[in-house]
C-alpha positions as CSV (number, residue, x, y, z in Angstrom):
1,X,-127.2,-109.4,-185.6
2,X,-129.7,-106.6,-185.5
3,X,-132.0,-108.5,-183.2
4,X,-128.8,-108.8,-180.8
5,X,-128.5,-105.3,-181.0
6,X,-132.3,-104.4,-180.7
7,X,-131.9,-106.5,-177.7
8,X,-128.8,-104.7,-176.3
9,X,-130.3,-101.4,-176.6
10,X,-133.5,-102.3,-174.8
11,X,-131.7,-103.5,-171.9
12,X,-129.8,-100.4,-172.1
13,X,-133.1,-98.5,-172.1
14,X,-134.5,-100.0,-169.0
15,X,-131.8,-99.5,-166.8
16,X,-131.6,-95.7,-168.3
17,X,-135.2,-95.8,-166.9
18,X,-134.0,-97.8,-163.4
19,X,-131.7,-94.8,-163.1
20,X,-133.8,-91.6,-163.6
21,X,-136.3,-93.4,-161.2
22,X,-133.7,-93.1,-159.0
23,X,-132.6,-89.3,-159.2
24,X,-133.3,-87.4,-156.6
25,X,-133.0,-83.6,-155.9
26,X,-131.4,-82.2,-159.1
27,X,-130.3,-78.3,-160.3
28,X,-128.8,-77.3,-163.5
29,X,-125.7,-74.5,-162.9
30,X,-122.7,-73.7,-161.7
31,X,-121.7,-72.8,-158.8
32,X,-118.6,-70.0,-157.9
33,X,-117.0,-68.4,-154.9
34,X,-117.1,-64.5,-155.8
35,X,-114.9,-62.5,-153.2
36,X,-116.1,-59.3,-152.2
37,X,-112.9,-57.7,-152.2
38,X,-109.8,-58.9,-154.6
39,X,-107.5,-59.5,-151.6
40,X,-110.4,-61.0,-149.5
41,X,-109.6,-64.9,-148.6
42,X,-113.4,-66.0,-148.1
43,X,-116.3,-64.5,-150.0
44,X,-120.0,-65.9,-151.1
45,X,-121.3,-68.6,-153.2
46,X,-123.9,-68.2,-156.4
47,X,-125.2,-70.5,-158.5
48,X,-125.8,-69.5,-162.2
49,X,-128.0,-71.7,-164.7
50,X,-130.6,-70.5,-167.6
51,X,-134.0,-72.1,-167.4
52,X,-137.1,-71.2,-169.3
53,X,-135.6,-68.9,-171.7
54,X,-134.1,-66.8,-168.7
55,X,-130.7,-66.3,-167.0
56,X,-131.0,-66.4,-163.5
57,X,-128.3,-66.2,-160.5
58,X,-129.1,-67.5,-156.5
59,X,-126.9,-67.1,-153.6
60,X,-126.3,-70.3,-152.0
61,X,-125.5,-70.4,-148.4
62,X,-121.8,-71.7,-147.1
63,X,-123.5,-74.4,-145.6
64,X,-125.6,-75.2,-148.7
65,X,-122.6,-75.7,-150.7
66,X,-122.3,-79.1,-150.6
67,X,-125.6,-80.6,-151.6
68,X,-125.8,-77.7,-154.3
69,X,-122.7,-79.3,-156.3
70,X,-124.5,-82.6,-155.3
71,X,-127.4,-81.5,-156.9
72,X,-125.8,-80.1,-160.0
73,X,-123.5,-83.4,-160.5
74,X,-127.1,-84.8,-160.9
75,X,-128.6,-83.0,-162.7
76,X,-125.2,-83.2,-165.1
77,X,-126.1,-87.4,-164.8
78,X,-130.0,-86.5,-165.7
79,X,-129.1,-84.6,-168.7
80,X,-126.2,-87.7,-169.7
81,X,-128.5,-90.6,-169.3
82,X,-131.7,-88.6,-171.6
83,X,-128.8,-87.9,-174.4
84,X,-127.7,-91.3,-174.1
85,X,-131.6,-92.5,-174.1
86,X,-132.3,-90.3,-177.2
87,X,-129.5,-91.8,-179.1
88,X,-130.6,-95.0,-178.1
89,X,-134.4,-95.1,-179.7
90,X,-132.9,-93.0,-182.2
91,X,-130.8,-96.5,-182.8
92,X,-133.5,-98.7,-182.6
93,X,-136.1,-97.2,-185.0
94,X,-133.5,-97.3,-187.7
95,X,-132.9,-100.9,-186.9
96,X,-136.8,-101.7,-186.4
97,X,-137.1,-99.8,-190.3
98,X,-134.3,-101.4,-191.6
99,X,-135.9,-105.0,-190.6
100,X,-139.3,-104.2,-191.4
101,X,-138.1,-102.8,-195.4
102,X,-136.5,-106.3,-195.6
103,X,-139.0,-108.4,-194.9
């Protein structure tokens, strides 16, 4: 059974790896439409995120809008796929310990 499961995960692992090979342009955030005025019916686009410790805010042009939510859904996938990695080895060194203390 563990040796099923050992086997599971690393298949799991590689296509983890098959997918972050893959990942392309990538940028943590969020992106909102701030109107300038309260009544206004079109207004400006920043992108908020945190990196290195710091807080930082970009405007993002109308025409940019698009591939910047493209690039935050991946980087949301990035971040998905590394968690689900981590609790993956995490997984298989308790199995690999288990097997080893009961041999």
């Amino acid at each position: 059974m563990k040796t099923t499961r050992l086997d599971q995960i690393r298949k799991r692992i590689e296509r983890i790896k098959a997918e972050l090979v893959a990942i392309d342009e990538m940028r943590p955030g969020s992106l909102t439409e701030q109107l300038k005025k309260p009544d206004a019916q079109r207004g400006y686009y920043q992108l908020s995120y945190t990196h290195g410790g710091r807080s930082r805010t970009e405007h993002v042009p109308r025409d940019c809008v698009r591939e910047a939510r493209r690039q935050i859904v991946t980087y949301k996938r990035f971040k998905a796929l590394i968690a689900e990695w981590v609790d993956l080895s995490i997984e298989q060194c308790r199995l690999k310990m288990q097997s080893g203390s009961e041999a």
